[in-house]
N, CA, C and O atoms as a Maestro MAE file, in Angstrom:
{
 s_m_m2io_version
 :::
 2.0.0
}

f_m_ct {
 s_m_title
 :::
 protein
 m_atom[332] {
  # First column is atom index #
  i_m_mmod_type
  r_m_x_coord
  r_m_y_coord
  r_m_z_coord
  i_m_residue_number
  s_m_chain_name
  s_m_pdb_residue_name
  s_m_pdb_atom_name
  i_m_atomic_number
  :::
  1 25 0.845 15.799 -21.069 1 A "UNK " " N  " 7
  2 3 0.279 17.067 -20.659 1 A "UNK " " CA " 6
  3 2 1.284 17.791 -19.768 1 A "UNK " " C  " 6
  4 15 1.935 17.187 -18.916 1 A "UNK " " O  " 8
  5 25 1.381 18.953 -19.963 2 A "UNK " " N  " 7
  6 3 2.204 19.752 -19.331 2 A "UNK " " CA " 6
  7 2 1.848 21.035 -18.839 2 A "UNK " " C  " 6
  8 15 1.357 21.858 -19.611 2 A "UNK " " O  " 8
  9 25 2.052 21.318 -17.552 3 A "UNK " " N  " 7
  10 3 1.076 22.515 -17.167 3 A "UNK " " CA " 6
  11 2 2.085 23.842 -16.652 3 A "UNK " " C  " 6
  12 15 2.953 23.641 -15.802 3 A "UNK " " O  " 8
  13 25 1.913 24.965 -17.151 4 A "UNK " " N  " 7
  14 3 3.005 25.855 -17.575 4 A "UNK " " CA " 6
  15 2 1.790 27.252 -16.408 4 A "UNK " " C  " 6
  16 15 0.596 27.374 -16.130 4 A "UNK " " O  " 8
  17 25 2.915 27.883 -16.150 5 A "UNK " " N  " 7
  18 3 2.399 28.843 -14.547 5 A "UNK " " CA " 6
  19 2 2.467 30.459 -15.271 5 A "UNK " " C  " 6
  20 15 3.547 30.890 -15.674 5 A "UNK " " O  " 8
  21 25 1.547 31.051 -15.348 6 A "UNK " " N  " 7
  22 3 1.826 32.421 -15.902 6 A "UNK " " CA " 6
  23 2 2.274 33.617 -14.821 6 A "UNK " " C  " 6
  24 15 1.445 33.894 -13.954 6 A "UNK " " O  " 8
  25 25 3.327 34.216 -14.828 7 A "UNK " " N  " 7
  26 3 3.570 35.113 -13.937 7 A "UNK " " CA " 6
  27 2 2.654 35.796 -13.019 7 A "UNK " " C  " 6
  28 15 2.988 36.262 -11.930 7 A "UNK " " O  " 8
  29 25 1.541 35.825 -13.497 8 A "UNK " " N  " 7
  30 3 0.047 36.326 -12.324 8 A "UNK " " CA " 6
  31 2 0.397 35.467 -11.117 8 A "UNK " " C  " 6
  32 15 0.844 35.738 -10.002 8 A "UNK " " O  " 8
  33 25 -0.056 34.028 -11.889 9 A "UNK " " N  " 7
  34 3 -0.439 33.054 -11.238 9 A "UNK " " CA " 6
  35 2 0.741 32.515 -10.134 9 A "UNK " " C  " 6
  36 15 0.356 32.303 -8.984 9 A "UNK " " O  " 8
  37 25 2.361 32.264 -10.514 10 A "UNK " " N  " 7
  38 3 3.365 32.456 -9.892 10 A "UNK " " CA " 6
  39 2 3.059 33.237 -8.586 10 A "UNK " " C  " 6
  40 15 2.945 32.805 -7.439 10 A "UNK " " O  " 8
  41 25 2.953 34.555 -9.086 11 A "UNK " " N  " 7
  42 3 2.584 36.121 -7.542 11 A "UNK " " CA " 6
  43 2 1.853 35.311 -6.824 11 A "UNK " " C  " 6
  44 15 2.346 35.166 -5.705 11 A "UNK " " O  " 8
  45 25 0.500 34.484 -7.050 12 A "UNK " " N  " 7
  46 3 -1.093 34.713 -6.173 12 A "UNK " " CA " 6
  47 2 -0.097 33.203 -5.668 12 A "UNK " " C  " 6
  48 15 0.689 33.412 -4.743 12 A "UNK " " O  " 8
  49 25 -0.123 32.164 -6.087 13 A "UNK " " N  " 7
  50 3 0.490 31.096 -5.479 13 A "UNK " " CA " 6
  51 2 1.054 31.543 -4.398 13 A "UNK " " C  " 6
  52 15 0.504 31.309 -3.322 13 A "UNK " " O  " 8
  53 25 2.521 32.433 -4.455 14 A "UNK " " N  " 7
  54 3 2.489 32.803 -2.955 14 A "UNK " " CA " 6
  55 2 2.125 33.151 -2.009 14 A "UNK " " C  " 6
  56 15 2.445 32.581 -0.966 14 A "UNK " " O  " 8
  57 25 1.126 34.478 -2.043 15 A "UNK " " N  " 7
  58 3 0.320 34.872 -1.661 15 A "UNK " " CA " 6
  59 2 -0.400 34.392 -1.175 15 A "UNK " " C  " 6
  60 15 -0.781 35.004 -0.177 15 A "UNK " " O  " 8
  61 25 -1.137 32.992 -1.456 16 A "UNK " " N  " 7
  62 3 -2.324 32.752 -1.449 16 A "UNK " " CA " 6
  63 2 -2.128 31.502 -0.466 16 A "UNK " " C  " 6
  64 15 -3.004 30.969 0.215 16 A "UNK " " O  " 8
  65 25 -0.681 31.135 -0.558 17 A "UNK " " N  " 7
  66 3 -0.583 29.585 0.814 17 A "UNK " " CA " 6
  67 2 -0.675 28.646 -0.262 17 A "UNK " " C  " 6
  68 15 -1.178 27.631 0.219 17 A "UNK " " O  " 8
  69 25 -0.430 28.472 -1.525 18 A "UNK " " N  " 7
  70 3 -0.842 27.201 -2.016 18 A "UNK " " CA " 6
  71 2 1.030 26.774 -2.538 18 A "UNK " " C  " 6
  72 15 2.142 27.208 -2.238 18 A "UNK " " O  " 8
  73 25 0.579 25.899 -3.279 19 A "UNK " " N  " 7
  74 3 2.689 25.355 -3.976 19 A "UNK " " CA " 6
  75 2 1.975 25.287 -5.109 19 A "UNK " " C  " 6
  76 15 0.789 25.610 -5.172 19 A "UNK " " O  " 8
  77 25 2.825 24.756 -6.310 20 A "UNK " " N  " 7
  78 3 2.803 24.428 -7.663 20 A "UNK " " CA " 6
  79 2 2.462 23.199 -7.572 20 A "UNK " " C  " 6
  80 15 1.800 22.785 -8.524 20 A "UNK " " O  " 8
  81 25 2.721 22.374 -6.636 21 A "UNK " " N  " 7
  82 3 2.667 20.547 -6.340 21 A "UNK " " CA " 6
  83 2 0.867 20.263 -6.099 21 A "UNK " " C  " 6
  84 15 0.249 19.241 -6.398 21 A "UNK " " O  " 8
  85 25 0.374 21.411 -5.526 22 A "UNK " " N  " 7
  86 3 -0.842 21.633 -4.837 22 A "UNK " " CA " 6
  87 2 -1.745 22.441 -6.568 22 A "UNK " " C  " 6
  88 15 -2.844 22.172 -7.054 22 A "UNK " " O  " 8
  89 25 -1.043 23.090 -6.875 23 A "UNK " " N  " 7
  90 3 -1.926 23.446 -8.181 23 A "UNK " " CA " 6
  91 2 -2.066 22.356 -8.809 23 A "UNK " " C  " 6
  92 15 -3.220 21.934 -8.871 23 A "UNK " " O  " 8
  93 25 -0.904 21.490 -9.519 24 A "UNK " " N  " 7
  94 3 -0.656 20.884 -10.242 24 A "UNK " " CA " 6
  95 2 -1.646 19.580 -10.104 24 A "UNK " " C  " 6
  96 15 -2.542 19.189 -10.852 24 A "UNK " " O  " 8
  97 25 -1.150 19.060 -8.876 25 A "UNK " " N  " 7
  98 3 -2.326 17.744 -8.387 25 A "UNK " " CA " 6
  99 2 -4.100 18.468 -8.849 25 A "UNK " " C  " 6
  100 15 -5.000 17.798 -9.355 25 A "UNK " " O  " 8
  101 25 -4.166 19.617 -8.573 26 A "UNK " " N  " 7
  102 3 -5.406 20.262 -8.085 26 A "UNK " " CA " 6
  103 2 -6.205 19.944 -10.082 26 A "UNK " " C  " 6
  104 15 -7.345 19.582 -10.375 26 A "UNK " " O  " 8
  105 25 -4.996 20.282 -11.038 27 A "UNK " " N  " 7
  106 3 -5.568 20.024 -12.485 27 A "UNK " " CA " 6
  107 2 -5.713 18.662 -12.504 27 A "UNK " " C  " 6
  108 15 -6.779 18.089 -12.729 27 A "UNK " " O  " 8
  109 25 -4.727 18.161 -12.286 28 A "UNK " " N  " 7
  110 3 -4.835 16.496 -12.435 28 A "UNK " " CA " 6
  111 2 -5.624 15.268 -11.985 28 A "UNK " " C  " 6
  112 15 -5.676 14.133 -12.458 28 A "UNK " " O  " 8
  113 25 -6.243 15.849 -10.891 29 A "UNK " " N  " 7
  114 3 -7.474 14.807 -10.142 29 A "UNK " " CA " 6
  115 2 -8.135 15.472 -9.732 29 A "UNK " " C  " 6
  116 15 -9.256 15.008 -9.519 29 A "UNK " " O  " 8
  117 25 -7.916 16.841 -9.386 30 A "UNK " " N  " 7
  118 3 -9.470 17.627 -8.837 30 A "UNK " " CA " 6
  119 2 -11.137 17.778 -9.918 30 A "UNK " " C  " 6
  120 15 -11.549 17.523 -11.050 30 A "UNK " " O  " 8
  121 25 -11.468 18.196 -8.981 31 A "UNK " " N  " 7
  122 3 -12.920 18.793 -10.324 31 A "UNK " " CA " 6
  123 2 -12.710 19.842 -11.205 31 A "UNK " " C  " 6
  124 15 -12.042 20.875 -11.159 31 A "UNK " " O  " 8
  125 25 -13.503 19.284 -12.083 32 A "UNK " " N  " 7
  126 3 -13.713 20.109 -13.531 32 A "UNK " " CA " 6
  127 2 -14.279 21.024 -13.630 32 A "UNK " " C  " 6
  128 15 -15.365 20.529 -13.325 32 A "UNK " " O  " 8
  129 25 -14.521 22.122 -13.827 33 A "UNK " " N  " 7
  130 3 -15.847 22.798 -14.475 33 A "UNK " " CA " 6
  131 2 -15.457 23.914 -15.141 33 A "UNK " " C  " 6
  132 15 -14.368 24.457 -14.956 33 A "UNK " " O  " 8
  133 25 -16.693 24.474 -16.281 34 A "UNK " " N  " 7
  134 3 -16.631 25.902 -17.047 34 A "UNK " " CA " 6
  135 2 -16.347 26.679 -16.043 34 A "UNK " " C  " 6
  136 15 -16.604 26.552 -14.846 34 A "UNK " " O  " 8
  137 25 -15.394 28.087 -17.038 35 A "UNK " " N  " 7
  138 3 -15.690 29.141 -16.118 35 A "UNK " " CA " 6
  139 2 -15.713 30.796 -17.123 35 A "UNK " " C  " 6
  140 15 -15.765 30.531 -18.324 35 A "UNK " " O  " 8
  141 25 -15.690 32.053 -16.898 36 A "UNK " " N  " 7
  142 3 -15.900 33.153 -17.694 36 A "UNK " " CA " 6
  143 2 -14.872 32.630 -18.297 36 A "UNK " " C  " 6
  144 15 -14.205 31.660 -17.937 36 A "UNK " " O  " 8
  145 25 -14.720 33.478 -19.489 37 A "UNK " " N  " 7
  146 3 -13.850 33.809 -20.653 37 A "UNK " " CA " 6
  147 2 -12.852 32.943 -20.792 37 A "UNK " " C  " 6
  148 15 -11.640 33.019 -20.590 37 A "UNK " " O  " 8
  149 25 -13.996 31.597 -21.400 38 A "UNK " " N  " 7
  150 3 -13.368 30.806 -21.981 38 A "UNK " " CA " 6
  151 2 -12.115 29.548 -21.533 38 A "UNK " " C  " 6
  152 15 -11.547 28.599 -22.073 38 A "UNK " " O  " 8
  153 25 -12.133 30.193 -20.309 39 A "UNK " " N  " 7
  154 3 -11.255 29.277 -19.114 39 A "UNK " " CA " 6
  155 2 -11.938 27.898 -18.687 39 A "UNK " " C  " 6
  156 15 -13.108 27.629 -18.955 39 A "UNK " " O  " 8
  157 25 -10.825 26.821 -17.797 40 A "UNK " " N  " 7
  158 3 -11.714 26.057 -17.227 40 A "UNK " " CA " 6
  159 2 -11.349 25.983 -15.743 40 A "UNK " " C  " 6
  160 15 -10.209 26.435 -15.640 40 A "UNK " " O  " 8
  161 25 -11.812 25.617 -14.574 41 A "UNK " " N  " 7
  162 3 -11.962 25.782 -12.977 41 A "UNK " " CA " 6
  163 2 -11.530 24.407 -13.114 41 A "UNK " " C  " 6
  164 15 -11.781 23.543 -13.954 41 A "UNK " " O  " 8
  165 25 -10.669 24.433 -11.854 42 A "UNK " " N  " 7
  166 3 -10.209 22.691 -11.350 42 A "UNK " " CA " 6
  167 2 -10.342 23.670 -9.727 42 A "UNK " " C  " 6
  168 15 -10.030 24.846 -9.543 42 A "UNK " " O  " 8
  169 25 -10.851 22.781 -8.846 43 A "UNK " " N  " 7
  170 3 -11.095 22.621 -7.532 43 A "UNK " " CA " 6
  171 2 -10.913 21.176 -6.914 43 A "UNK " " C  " 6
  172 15 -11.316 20.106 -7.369 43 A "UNK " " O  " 8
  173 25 -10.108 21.462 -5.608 44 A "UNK " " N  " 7
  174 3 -9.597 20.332 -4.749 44 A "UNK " " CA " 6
  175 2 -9.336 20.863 -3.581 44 A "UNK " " C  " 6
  176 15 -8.804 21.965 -3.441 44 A "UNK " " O  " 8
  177 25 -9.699 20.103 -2.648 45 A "UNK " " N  " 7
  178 3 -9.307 20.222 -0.528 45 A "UNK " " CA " 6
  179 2 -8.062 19.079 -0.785 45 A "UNK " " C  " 6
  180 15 -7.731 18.097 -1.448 45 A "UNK " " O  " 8
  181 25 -7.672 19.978 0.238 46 A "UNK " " N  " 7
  182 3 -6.243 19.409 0.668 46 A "UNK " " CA " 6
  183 2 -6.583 19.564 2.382 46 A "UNK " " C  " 6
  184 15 -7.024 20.539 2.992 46 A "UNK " " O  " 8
  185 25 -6.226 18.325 2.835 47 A "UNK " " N  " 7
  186 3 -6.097 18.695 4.654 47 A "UNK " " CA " 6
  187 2 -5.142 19.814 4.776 47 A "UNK " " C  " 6
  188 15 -4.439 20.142 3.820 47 A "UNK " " O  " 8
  189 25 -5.099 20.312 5.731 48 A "UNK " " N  " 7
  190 3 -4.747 21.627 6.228 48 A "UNK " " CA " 6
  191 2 -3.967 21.226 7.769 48 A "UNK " " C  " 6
  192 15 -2.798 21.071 8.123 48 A "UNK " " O  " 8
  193 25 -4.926 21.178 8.248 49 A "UNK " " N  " 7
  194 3 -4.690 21.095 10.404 49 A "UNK " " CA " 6
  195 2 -3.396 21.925 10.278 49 A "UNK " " C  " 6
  196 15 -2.293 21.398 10.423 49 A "UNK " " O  " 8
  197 25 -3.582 23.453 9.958 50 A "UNK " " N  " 7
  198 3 -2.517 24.282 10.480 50 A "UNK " " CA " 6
  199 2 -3.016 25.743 10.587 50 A "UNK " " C  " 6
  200 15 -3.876 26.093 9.778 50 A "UNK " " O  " 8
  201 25 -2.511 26.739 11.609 51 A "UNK " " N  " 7
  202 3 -2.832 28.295 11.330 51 A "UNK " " CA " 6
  203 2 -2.249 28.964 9.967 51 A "UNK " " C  " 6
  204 15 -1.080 28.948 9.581 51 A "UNK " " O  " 8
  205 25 -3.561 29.652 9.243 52 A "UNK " " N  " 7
  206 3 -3.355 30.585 7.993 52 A "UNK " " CA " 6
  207 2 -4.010 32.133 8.868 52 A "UNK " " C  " 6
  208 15 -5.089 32.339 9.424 52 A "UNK " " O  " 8
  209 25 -2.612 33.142 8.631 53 A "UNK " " N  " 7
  210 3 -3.349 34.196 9.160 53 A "UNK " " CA " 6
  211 2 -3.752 34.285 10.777 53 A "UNK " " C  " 6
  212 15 -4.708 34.925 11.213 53 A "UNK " " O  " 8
  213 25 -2.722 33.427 11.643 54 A "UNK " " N  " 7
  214 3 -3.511 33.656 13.258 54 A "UNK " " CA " 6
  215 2 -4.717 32.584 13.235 54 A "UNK " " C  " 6
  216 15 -5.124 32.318 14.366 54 A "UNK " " O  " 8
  217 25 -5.508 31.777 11.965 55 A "UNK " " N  " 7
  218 3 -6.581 31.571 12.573 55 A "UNK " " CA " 6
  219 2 -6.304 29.896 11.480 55 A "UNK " " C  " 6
  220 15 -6.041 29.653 10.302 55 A "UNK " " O  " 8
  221 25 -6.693 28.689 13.376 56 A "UNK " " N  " 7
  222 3 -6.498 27.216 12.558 56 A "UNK " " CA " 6
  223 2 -7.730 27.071 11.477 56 A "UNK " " C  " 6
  224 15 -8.822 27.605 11.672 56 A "UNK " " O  " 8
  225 25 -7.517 26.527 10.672 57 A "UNK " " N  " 7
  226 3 -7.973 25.839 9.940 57 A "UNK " " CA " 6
  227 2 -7.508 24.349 9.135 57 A "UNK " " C  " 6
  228 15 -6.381 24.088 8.713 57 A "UNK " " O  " 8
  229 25 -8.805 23.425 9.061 58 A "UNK " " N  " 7
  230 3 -8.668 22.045 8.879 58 A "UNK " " CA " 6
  231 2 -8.326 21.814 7.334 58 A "UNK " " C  " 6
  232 15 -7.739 20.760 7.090 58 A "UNK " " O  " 8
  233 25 -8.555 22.483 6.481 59 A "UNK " " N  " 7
  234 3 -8.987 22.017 4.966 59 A "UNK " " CA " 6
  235 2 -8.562 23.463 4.210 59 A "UNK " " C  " 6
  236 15 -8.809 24.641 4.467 59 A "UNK " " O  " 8
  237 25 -7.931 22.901 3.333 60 A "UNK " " N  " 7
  238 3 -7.488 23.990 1.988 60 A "UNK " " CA " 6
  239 2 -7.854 23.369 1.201 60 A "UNK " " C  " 6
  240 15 -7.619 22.176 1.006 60 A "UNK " " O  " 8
  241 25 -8.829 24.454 0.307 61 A "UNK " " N  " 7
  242 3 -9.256 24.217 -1.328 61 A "UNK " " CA " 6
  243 2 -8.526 25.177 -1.760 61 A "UNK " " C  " 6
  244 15 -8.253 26.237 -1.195 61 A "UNK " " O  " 8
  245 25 -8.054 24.607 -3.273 62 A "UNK " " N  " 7
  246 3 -7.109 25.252 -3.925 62 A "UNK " " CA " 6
  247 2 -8.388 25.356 -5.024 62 A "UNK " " C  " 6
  248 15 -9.310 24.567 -4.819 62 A "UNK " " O  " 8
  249 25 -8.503 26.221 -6.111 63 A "UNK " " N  " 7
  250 3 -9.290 26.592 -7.063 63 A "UNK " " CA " 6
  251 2 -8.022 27.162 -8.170 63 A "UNK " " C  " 6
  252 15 -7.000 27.678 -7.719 63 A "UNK " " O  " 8
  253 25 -8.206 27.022 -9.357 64 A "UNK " " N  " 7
  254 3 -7.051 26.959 -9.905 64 A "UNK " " CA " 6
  255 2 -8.080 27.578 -11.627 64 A "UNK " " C  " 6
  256 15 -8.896 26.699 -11.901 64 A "UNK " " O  " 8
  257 25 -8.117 28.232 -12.193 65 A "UNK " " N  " 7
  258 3 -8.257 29.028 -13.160 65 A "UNK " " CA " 6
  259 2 -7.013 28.606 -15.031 65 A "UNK " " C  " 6
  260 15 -5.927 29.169 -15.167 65 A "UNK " " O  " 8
  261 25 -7.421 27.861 -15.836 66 A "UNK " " N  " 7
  262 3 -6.427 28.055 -16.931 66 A "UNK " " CA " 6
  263 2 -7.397 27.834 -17.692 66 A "UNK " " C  " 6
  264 15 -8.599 27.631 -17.520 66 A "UNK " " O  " 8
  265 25 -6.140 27.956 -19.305 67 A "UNK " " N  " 7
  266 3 -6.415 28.097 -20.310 67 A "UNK " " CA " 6
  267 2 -5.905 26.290 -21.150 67 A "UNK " " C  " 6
  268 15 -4.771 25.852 -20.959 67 A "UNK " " O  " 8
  269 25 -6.491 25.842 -21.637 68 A "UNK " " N  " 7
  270 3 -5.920 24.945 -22.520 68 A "UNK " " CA " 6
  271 2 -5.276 25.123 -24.104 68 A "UNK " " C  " 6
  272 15 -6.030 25.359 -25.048 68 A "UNK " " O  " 8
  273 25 -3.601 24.964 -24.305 69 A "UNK " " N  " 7
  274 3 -3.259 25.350 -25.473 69 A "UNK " " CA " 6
  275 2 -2.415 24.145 -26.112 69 A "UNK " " C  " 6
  276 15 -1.201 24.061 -26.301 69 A "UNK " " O  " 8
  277 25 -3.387 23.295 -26.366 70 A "UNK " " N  " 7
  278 3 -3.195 21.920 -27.414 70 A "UNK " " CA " 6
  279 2 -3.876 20.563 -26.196 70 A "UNK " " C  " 6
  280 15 -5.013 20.286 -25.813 70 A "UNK " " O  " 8
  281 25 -2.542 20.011 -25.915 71 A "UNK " " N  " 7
  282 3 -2.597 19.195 -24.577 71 A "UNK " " CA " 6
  283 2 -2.417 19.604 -23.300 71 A "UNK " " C  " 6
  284 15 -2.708 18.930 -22.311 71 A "UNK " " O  " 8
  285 25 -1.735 21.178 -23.288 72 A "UNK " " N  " 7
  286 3 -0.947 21.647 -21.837 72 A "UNK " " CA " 6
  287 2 -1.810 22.500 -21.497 72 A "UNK " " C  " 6
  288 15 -2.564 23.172 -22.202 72 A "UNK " " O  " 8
  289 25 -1.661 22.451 -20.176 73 A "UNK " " N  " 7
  290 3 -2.630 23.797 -19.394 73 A "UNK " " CA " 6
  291 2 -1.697 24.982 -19.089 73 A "UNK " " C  " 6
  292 15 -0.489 24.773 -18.981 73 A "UNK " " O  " 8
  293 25 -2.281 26.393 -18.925 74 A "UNK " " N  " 7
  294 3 -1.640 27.686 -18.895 74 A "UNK " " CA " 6
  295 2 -2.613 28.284 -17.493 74 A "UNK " " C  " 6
  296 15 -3.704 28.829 -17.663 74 A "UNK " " O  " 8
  297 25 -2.014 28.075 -16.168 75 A "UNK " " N  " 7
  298 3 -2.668 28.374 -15.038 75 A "UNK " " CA " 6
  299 2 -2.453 29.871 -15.338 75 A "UNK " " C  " 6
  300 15 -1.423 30.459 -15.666 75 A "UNK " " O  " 8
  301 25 -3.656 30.311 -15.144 76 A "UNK " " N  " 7
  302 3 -4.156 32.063 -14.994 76 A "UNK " " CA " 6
  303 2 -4.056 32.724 -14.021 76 A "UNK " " C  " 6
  304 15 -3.622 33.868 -13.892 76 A "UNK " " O  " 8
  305 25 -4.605 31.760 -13.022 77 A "UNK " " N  " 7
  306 3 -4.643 31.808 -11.877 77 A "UNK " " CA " 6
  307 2 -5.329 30.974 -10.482 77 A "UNK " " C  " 6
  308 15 -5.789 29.834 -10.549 77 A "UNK " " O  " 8
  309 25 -5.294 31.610 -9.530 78 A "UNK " " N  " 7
  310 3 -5.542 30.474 -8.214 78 A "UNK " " CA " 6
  311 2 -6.048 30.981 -7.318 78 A "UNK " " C  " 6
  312 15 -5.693 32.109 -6.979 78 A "UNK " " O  " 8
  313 25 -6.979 30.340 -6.695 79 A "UNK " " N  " 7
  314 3 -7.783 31.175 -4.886 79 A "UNK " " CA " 6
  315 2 -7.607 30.215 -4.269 79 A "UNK " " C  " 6
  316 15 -7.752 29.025 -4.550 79 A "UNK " " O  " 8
  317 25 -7.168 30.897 -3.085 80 A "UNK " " N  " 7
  318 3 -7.480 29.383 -1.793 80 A "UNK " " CA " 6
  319 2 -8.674 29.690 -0.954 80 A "UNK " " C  " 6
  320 15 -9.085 30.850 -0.920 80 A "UNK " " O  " 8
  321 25 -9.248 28.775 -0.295 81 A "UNK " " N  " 7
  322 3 -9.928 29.194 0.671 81 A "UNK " " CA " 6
  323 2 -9.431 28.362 1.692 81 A "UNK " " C  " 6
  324 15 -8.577 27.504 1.470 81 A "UNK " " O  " 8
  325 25 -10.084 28.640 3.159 82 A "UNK " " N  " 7
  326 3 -9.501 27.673 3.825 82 A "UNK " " CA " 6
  327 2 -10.585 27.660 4.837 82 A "UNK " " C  " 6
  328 15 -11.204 28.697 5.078 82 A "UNK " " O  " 8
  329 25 -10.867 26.479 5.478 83 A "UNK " " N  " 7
  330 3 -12.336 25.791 6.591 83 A "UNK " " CA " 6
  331 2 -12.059 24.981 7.221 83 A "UNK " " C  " 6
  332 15 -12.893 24.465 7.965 83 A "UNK " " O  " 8
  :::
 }
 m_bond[331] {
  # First column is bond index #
  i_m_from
  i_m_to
  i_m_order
  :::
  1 1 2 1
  2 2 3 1
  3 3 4 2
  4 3 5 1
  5 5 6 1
  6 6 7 1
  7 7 8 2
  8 7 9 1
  9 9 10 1
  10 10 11 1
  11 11 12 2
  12 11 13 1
  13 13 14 1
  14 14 15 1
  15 15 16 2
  16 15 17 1
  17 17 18 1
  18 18 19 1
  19 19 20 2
  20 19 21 1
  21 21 22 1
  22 22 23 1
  23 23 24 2
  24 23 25 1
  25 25 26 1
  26 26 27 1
  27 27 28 2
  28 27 29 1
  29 29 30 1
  30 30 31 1
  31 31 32 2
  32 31 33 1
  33 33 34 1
  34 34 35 1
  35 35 36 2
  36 35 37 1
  37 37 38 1
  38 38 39 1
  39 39 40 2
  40 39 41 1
  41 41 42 1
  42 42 43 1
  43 43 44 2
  44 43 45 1
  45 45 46 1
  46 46 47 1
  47 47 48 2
  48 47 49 1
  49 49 50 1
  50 50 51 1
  51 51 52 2
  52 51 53 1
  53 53 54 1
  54 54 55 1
  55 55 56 2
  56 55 57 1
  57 57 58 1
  58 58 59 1
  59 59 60 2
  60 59 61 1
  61 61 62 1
  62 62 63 1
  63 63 64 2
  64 63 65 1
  65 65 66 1
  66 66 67 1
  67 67 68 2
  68 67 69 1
  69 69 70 1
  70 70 71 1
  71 71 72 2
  72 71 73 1
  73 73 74 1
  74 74 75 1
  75 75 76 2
  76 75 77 1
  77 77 78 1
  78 78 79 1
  79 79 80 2
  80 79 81 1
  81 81 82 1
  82 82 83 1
  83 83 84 2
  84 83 85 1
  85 85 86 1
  86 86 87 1
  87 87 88 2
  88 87 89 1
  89 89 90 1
  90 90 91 1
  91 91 92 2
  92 91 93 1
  93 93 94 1
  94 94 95 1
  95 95 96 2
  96 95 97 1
  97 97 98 1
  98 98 99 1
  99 99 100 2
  100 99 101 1
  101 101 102 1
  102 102 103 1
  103 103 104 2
  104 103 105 1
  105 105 106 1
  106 106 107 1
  107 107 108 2
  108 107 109 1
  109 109 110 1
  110 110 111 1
  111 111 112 2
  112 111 113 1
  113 113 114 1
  114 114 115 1
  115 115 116 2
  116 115 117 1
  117 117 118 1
  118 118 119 1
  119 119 120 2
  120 119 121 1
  121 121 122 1
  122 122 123 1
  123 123 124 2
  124 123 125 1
  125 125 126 1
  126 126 127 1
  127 127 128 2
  128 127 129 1
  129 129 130 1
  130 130 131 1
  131 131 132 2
  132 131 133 1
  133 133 134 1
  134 134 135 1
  135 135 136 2
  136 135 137 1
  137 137 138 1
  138 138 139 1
  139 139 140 2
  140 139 141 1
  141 141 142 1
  142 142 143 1
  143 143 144 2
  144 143 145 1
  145 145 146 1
  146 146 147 1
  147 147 148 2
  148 147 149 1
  149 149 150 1
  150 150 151 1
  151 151 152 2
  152 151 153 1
  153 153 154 1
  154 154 155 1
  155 155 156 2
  156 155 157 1
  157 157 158 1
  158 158 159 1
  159 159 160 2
  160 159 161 1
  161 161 162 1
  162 162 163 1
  163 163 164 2
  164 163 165 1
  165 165 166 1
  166 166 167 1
  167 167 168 2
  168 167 169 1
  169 169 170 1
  170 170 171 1
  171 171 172 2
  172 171 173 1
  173 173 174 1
  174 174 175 1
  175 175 176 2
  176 175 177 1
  177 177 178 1
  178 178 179 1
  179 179 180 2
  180 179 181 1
  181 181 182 1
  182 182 183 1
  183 183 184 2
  184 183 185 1
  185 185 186 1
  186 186 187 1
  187 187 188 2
  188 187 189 1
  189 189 190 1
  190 190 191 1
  191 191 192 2
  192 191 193 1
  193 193 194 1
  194 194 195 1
  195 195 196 2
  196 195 197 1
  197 197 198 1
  198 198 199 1
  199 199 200 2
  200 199 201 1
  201 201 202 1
  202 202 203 1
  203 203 204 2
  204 203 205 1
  205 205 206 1
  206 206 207 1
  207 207 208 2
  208 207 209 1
  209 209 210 1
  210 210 211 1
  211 211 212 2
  212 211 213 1
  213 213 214 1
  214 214 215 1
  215 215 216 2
  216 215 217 1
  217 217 218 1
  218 218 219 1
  219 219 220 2
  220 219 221 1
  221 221 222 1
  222 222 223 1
  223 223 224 2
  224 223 225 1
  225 225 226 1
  226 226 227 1
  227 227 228 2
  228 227 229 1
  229 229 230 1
  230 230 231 1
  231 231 232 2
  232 231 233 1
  233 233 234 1
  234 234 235 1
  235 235 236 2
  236 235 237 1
  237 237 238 1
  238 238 239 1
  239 239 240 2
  240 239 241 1
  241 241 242 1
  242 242 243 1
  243 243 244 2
  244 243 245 1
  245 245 246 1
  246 246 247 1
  247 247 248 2
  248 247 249 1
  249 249 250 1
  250 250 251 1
  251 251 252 2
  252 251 253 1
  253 253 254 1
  254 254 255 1
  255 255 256 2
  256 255 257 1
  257 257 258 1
  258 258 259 1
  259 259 260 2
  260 259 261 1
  261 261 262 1
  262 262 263 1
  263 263 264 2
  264 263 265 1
  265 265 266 1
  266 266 267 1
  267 267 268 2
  268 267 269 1
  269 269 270 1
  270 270 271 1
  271 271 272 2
  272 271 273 1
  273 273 274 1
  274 274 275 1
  275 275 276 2
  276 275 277 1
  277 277 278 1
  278 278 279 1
  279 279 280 2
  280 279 281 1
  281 281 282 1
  282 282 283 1
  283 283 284 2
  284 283 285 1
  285 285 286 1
  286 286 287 1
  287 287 288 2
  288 287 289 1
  289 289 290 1
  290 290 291 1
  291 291 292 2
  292 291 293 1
  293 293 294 1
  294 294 295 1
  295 295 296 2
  296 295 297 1
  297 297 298 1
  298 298 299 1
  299 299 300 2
  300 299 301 1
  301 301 302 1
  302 302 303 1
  303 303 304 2
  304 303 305 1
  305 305 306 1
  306 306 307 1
  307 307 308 2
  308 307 309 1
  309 309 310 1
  310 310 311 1
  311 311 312 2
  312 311 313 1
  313 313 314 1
  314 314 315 1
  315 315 316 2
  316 315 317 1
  317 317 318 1
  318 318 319 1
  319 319 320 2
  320 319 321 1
  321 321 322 1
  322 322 323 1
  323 323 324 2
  324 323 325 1
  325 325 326 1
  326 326 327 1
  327 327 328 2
  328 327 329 1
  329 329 330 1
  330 330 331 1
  331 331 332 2
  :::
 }
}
C-alpha cells in the first residue's frame, strides 16, 4: 500500500500543524470510517504538550480525508484539531 498526497492536501498539511509521518501513521493504525462523496475518514490523537497559535494544548487529532485507487490511498485532505 502506498499513500500518495494531492496538492490540496500538501497546502492544508502545512497549514494545519500536522507532517506526512503524522498523516501517514494516521491511515495506517488510526480509525476508519465512511465519509461524503465516496471518500473514507482515518482519525488519530497524537500527544501534543506544546503551544498551537499562543494557546497550550495536550493532544492533536489528525483527521485525514482520501480516496482509495486499487491498494494505495490518495489523501484529499486533512483537519487538525487540537485539546
Amino acid at each position: 500500500m502506498a499513500i500518495h498526497f494531492h496538492p490540496h492536501a500538501q497546502d492544508r498539511i502545512k497549514e494545519r500543524g500536522a507532517s506526512e509521518n503524522e498523516v501517514k501513521s494516521t491511515i495506517e493504525h488510526g480509525e476508519q470510517f465512511p465519509a461524503k462523496f465516496q471518500r473514507t475518514g482515518f482519525r488519530r490523537n497524537f500527544p501534543f504538550d506544546k503551544n498551537w497559535h499562543g494557546k497550550y494544548y495536550k493532544t492533536k487529532q489528525v483527521e485525514v480525508y482520501a480516496i482509495q485507487e486499487g491498494s494505495d490511498w490518495v489523501v484529499i485532505t486533512i483537519i487538525t484539531r487540537y485539546f
